[in-house]
MOPAC internal coordinates of N, CA, C and O (Angstrom, degrees):
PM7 1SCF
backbone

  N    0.0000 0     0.00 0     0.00 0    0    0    0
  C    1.4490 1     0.00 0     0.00 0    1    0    0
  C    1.5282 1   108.81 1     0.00 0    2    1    0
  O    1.2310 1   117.99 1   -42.64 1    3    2    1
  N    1.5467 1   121.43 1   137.36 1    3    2    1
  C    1.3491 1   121.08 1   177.59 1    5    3    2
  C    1.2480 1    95.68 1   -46.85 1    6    5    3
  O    1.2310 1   119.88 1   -13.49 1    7    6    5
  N    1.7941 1   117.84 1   166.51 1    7    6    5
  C    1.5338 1   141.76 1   155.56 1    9    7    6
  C    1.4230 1    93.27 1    42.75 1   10    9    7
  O    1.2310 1   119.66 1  -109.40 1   11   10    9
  N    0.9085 1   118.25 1    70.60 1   11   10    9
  C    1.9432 1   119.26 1   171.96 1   13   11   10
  C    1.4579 1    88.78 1  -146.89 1   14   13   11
  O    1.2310 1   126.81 1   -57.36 1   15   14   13
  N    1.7937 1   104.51 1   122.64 1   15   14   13
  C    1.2274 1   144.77 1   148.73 1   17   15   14
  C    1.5204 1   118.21 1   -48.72 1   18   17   15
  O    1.2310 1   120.61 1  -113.69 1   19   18   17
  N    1.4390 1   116.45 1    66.31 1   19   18   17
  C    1.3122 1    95.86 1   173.59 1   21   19   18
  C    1.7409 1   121.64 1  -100.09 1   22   21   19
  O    1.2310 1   110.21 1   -11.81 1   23   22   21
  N    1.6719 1   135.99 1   168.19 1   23   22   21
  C    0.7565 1    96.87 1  -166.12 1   25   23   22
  C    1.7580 1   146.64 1    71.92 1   26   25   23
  O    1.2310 1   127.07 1  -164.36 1   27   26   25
  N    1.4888 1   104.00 1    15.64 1   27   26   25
  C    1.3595 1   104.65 1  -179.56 1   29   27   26
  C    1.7497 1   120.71 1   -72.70 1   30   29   27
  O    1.2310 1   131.94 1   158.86 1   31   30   29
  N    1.5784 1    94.54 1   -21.14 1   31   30   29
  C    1.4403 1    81.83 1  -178.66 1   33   31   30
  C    1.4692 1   122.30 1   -82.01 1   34   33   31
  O    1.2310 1   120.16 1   -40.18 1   35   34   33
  N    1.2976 1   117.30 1   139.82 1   35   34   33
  C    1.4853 1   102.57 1   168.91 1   37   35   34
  C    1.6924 1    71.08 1   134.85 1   38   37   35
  O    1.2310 1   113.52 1   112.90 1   39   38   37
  N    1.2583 1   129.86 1   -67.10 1   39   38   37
  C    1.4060 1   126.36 1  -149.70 1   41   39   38
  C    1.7679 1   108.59 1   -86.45 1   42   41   39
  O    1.2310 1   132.95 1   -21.32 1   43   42   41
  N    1.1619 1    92.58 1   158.68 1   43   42   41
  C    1.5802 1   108.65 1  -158.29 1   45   43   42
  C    2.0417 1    88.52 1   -64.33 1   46   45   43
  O    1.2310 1   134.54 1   -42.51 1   47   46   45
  N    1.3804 1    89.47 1   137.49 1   47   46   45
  C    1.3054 1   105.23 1   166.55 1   49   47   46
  C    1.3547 1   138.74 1   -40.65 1   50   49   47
  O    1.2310 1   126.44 1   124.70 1   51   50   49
  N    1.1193 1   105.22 1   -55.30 1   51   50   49
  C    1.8927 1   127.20 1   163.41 1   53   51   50
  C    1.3584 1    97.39 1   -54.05 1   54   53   51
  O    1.2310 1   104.25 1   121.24 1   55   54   53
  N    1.2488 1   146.65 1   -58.76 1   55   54   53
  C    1.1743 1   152.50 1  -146.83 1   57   55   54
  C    1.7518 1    89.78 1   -73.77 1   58   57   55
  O    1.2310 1   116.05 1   128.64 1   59   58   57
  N    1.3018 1   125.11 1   -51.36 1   59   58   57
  C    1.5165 1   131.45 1  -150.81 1   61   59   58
  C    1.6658 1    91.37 1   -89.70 1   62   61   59
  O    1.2310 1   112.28 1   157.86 1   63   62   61
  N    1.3675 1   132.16 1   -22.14 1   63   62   61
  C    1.4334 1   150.07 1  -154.23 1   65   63   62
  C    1.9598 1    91.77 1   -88.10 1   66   65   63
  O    1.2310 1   126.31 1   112.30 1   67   66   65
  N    1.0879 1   105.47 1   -67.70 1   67   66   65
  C    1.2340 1   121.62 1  -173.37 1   69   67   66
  C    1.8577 1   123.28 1   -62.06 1   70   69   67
  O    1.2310 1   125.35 1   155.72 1   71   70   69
  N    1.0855 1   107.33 1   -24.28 1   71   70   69
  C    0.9946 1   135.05 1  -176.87 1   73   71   70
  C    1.4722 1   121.82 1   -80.11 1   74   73   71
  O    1.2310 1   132.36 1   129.35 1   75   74   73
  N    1.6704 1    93.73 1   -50.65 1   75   74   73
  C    1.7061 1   116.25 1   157.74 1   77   75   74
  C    1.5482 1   112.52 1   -48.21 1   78   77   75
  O    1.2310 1   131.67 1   111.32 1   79   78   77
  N    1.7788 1    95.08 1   -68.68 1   79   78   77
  C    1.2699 1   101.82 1   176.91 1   81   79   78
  C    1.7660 1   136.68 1   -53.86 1   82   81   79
  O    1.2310 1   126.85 1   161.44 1   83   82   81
  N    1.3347 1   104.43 1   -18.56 1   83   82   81
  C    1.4149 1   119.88 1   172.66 1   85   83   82
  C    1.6386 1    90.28 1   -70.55 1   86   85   83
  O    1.2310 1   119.56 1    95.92 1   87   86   85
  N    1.4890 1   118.45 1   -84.08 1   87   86   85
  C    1.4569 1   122.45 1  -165.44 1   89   87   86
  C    1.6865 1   105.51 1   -44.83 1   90   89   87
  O    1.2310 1   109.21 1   141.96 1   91   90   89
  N    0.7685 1   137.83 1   -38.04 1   91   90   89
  C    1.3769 1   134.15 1   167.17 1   93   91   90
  C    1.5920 1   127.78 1   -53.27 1   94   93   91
  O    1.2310 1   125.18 1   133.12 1   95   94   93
  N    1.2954 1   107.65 1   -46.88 1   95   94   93
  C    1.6217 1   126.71 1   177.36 1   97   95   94
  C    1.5013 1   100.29 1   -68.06 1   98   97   95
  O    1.2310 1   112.91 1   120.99 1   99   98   97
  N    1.5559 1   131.00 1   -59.01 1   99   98   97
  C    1.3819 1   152.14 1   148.26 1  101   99   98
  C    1.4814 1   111.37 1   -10.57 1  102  101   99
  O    1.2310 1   119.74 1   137.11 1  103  102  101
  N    1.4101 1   118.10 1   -42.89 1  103  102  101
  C    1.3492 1   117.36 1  -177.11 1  105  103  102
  C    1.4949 1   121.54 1  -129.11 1  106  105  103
  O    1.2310 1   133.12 1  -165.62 1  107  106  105
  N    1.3041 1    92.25 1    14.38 1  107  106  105
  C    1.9476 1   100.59 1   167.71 1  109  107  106
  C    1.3834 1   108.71 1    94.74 1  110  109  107
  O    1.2310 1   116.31 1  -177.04 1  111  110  109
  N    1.2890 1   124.61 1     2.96 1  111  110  109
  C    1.5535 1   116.01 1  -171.84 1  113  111  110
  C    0.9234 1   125.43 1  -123.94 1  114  113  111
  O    1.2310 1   123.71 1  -148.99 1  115  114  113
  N    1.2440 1   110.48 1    31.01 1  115  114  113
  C    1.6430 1   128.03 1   172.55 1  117  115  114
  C    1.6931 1   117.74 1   -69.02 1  118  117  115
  O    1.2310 1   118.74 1   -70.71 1  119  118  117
  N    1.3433 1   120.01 1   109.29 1  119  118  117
  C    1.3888 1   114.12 1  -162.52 1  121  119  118
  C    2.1788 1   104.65 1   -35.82 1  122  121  119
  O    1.2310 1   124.13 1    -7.16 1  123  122  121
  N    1.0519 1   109.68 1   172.84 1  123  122  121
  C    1.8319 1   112.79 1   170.48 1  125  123  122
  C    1.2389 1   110.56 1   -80.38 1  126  125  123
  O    1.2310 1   115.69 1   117.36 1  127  126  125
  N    1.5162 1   125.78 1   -62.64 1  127  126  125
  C    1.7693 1   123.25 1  -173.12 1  129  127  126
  C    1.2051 1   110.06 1   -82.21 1  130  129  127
  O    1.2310 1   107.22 1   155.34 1  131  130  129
  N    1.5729 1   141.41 1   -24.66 1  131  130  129
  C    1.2761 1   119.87 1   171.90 1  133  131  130
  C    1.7009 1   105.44 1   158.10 1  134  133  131
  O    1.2310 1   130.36 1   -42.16 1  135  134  133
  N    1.5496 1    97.62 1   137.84 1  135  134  133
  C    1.3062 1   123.96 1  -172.94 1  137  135  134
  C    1.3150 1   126.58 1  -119.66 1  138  137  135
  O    1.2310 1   116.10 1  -116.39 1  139  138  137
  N    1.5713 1   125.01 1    63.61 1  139  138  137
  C    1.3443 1   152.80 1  -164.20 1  141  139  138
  C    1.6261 1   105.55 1   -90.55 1  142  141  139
  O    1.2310 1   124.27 1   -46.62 1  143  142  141
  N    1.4133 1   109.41 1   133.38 1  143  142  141
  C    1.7949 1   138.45 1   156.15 1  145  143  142
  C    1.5587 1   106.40 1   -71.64 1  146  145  143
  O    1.2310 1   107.48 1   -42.54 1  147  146  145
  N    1.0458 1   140.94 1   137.46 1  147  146  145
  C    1.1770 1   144.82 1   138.57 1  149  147  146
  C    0.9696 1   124.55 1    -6.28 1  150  149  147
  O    1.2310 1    98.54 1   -53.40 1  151  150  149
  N    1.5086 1   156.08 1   126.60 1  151  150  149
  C    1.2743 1   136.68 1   170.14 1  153  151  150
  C    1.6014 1   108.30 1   -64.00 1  154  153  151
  O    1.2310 1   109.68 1   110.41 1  155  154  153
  N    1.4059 1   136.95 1   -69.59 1  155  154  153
  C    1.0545 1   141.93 1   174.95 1  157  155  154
  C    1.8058 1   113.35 1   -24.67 1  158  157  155
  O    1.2310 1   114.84 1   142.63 1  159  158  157
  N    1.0968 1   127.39 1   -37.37 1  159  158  157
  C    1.5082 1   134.61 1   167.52 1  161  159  158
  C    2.0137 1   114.96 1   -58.16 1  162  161  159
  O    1.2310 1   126.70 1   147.78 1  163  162  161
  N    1.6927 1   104.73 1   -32.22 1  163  162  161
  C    1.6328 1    93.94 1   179.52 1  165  163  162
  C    1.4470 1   110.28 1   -45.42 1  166  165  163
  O    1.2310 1   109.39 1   144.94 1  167  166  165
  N    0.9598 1   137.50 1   -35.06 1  167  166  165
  C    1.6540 1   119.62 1  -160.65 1  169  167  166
  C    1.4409 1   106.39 1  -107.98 1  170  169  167
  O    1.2310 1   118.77 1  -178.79 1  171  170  169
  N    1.4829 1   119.95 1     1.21 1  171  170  169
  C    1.6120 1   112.09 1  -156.48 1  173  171  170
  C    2.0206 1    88.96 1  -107.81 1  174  173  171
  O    1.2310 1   146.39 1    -3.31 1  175  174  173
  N    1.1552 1    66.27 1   176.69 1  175  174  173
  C    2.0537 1    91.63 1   166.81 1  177  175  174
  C    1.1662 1   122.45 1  -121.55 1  178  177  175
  O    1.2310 1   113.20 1   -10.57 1  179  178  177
  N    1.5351 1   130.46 1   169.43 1  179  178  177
  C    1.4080 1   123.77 1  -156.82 1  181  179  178
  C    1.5943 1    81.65 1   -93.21 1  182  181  179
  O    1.2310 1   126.10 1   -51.84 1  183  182  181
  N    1.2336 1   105.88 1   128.16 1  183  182  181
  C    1.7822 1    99.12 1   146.13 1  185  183  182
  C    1.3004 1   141.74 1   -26.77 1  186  185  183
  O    1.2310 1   131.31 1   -60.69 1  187  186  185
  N    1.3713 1    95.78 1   119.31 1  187  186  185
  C    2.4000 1    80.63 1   169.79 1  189  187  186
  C    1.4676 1    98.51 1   -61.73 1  190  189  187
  O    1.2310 1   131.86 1   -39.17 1  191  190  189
  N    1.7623 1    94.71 1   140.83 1  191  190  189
  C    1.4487 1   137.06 1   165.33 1  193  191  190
  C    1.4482 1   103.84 1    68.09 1  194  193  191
  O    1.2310 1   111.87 1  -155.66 1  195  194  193
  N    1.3268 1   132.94 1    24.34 1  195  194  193
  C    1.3182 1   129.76 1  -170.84 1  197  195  194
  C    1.9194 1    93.49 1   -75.34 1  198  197  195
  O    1.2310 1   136.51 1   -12.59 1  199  198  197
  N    1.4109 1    85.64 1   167.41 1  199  198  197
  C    1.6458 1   101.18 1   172.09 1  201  199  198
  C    1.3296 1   110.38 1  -177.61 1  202  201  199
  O    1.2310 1   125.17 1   -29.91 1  203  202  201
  N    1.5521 1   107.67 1   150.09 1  203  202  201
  C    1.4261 1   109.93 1  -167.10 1  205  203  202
  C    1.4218 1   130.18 1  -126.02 1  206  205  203
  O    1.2310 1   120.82 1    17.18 1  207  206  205
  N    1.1545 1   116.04 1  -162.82 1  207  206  205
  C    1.4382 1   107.95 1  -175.98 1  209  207  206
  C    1.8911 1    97.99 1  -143.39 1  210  209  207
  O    1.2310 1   128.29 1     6.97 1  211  210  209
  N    0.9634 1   101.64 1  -173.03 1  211  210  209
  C    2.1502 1   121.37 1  -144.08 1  213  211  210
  C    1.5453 1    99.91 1  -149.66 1  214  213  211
  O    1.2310 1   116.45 1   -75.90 1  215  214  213
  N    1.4894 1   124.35 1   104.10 1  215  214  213
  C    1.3450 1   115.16 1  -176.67 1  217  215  214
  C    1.2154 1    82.95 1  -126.53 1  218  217  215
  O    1.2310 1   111.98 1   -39.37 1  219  218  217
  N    1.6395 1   132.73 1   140.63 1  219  218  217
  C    0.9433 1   149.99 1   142.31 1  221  219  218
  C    1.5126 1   128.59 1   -95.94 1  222  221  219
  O    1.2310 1   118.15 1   -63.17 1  223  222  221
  N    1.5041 1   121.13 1   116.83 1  223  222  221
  C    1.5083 1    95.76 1  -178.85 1  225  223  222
  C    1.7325 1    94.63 1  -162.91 1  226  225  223
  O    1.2310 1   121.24 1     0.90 1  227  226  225
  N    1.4027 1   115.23 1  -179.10 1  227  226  225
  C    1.8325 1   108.82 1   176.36 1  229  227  226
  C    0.9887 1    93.50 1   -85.05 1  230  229  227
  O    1.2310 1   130.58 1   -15.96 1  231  230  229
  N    1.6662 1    97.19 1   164.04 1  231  230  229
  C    1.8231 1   107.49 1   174.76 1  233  231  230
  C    1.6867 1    97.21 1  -104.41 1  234  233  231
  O    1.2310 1   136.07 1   -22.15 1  235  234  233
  N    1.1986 1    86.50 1   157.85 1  235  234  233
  C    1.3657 1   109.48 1   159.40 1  237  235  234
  C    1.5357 1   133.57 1   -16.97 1  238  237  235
  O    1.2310 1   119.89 1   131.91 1  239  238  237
  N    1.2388 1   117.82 1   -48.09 1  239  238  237
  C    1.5842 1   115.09 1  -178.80 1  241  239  238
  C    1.8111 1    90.88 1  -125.32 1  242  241  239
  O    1.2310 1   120.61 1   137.70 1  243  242  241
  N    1.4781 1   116.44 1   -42.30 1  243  242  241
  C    1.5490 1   107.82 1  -166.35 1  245  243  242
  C    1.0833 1    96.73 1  -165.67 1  246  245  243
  O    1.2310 1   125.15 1   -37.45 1  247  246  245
  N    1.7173 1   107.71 1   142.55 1  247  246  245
  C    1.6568 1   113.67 1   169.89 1  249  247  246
  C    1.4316 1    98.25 1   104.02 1  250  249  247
  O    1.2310 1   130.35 1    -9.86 1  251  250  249
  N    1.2767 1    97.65 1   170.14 1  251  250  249
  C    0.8407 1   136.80 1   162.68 1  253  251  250
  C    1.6633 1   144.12 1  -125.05 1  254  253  251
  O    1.2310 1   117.63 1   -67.13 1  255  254  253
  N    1.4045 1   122.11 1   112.87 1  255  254  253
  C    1.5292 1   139.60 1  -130.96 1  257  255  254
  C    1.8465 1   106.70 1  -111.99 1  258  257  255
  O    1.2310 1   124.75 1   -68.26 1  259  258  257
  N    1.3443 1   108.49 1   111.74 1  259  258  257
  C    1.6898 1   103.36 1   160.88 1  261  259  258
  C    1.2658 1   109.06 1  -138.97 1  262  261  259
  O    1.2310 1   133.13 1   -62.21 1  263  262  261
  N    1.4848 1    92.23 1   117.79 1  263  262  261
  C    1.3198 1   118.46 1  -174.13 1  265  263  262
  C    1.9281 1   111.22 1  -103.88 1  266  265  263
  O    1.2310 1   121.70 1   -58.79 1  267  266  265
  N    1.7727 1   114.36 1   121.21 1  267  266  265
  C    1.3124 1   120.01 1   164.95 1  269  267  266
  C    1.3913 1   113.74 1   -95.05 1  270  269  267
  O    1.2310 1   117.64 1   -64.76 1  271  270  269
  N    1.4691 1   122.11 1   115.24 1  271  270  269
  C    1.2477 1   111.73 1   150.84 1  273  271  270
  C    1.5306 1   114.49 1  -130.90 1  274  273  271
  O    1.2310 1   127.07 1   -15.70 1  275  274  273
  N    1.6945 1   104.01 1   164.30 1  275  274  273
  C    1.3362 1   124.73 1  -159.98 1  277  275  274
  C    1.6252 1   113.63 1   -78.11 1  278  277  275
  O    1.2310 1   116.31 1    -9.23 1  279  278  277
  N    0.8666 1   124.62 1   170.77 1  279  278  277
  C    1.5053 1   148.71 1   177.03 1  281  279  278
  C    1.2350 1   117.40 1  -149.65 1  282  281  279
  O    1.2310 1   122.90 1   -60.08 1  283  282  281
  N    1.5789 1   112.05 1   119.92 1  283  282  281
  C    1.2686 1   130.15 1   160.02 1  285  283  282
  C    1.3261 1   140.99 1  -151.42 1  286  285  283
  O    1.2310 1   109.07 1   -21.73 1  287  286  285
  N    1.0864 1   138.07 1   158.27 1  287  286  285
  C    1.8577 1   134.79 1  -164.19 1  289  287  286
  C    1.8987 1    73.67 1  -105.50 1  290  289  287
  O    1.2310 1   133.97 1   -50.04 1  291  290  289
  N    1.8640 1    90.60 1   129.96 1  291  290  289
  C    1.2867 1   135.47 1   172.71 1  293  291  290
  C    1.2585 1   116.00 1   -99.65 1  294  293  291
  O    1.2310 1    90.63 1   -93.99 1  295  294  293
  N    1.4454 1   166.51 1    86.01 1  295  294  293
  C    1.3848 1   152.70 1  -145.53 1  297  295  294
  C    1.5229 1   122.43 1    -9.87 1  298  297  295
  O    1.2310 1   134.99 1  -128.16 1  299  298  297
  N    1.3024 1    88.60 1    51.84 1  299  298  297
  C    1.6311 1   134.49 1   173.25 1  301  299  298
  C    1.5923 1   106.68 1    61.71 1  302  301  299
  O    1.2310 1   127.29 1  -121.61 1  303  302  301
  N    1.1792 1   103.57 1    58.39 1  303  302  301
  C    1.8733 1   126.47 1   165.98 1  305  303  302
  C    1.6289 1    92.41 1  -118.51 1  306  305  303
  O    1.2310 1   117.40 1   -28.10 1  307  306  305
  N    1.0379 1   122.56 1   151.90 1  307  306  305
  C    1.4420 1   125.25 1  -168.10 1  309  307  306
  C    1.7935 1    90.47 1  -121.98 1  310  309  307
  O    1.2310 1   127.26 1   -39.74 1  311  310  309
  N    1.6840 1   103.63 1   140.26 1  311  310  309
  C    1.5042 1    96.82 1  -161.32 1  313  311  310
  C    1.7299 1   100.23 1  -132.83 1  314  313  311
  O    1.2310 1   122.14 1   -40.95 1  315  314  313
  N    1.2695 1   113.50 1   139.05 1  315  314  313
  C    1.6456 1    95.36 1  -178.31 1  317  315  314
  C    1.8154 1    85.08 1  -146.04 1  318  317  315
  O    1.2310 1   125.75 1   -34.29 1  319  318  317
  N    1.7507 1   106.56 1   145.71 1  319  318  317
  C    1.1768 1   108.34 1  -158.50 1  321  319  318
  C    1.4007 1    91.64 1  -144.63 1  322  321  319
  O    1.2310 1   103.95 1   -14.05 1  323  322  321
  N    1.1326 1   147.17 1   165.95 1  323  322  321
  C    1.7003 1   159.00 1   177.71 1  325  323  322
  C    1.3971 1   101.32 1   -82.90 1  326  325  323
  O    1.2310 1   100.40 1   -54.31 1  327  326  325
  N    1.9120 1   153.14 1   125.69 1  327  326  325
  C    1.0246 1   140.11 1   179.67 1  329  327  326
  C    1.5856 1    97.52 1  -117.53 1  330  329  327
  O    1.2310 1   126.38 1   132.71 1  331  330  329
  N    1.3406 1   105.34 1   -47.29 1  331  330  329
  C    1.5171 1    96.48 1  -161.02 1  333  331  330
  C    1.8442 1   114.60 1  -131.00 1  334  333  331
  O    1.2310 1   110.61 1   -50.47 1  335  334  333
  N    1.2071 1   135.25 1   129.53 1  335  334  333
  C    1.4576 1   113.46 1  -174.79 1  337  335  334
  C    1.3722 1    99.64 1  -144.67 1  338  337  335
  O    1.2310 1   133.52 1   -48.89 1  339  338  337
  N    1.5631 1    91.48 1   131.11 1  339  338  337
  C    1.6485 1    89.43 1   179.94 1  341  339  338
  C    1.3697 1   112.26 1  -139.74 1  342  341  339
  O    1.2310 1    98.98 1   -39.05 1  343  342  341
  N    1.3977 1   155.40 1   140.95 1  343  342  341
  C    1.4743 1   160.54 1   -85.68 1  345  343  342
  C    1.9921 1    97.33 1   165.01 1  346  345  343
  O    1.2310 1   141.24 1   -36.69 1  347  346  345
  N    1.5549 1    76.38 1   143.31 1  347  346  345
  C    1.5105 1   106.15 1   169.42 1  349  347  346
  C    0.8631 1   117.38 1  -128.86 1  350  349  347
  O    1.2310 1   107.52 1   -59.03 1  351  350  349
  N    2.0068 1   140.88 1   120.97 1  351  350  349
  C    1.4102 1   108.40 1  -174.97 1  353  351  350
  C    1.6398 1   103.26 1   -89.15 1  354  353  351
  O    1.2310 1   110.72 1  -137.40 1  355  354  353
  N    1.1701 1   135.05 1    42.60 1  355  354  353
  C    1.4697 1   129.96 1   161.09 1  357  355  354
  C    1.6879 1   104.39 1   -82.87 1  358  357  355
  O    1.2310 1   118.99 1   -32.21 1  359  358  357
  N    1.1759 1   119.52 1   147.79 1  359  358  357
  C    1.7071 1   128.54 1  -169.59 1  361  359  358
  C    1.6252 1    94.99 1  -133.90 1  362  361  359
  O    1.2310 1   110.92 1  -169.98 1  363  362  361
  N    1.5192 1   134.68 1    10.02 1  363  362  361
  C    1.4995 1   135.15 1   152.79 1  365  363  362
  C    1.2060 1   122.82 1   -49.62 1  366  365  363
  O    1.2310 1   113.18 1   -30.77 1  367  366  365
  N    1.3365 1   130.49 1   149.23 1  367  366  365
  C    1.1473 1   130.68 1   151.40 1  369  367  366
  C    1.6901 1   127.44 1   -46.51 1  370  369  367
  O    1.2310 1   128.42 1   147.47 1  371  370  369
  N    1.0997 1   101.38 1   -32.53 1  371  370  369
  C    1.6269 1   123.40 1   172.38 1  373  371  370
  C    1.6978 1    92.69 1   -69.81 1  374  373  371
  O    1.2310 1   121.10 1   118.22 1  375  374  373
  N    0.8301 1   115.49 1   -61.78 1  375  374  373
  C    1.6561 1   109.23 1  -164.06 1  377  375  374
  C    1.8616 1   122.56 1   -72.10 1  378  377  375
  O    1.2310 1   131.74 1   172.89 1  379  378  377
  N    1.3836 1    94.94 1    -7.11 1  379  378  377
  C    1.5569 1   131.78 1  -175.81 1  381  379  378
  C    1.7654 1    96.77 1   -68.96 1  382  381  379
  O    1.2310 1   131.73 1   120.33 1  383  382  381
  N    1.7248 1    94.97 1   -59.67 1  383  382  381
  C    1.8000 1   125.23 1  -177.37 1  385  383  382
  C    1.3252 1    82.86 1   -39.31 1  386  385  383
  O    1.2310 1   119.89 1    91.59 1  387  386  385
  N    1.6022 1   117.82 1   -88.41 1  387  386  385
  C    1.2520 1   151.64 1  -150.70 1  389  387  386
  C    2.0375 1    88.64 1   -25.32 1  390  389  387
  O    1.2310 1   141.09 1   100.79 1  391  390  389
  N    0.8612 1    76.67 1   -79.21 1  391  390  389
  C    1.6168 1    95.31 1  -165.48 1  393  391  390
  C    1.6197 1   110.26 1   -39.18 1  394  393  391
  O    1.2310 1   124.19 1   131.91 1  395  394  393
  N    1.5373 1   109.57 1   -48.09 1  395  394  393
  C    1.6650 1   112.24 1   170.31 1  397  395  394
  C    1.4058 1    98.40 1   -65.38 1  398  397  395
  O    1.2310 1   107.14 1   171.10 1  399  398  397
  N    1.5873 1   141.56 1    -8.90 1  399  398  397
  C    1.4323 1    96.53 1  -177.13 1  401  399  398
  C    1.9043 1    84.61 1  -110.97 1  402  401  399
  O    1.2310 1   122.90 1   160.54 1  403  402  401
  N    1.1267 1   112.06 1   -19.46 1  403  402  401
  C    1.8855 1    86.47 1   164.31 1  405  403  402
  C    1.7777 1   120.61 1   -53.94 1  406  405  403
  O    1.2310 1   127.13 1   139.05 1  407  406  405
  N    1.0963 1   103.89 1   -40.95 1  407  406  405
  C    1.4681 1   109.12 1   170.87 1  409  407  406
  C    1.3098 1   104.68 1   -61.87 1  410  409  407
  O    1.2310 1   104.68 1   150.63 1  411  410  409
  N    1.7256 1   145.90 1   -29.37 1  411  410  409
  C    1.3925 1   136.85 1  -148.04 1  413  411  410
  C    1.9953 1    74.21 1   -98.00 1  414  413  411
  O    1.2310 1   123.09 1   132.10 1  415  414  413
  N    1.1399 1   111.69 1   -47.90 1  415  414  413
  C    1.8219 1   112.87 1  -163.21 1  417  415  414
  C    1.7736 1    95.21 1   -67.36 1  418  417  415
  O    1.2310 1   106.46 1   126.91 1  419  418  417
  N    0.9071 1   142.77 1   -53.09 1  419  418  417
  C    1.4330 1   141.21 1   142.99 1  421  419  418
  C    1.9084 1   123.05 1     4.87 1  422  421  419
  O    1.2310 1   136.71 1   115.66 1  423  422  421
  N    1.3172 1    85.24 1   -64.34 1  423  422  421
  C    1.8729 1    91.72 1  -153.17 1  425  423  422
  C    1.7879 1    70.30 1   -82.00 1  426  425  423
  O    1.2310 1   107.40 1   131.40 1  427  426  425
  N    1.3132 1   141.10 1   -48.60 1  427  426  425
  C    1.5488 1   141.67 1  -145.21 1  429  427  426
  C    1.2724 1    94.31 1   -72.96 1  430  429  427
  O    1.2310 1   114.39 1   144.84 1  431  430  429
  N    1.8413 1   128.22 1   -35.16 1  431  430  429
  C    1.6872 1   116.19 1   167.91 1  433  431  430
  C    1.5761 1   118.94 1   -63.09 1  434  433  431
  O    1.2310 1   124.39 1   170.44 1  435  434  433
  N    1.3053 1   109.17 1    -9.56 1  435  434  433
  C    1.3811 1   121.72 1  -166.57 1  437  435  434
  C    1.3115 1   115.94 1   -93.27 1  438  437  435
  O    1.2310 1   116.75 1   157.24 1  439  438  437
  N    1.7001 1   123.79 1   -22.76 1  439  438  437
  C    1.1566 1   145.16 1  -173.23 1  441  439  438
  C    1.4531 1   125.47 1   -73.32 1  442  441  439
  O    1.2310 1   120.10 1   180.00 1  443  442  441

């Protein structure tokens, strides 16, 4: 499938970050105020067998917030960490949409 992430684990984070972010910008669905990696992720790699999850929801004072983070078994400690978060400051129902279908174009590069 075009722009499909396969294989992310193993490869350096930034590398899998940027890549997203290209295919995203590429197809219009790049959140508006900003689409940030973790700092703690520049130097690391995705875990073997990690996988994640897509929370969409308002923030706190303004915007609107979708946050990816990872999941993975650690020498069998189970580990879940914040990777990617990206914000709209629209607080509409329309802009609510917006955001579930960047998250829907998201998990579909991931597939």
């Amino acid at each position: 499938m075009p722009g499909a992430l396969r294989y992310a684990y193993g490869r350096k984070a930034i590398d899998v970050f940027n890549e997203l972010n290209q295919h995203l910008k590429d197809t219009g669905f790049l959140p508006d105020e900003y689409f940030l990696m973790g700092i703690h992720w520049e130097n690391r790699s995705i875990p073997k067998e990690a996988w994640f999850t897509l929370d969409v929801d308002w923030g706190g004072s303004e915007g609107i917030y979708l946050d990816m983070n990872l999941y993975w078994d650690e020498n069998n400690t189970f580990r879940r960490e914040p990777f990617i978060t990206g914000k709209t400051l629209g607080e509409t129902d329309d802009d609510m949409d917006k955001m579930f279908l960047i998250a829907s174009a998201i998990r579909k590069v991931f597939r």
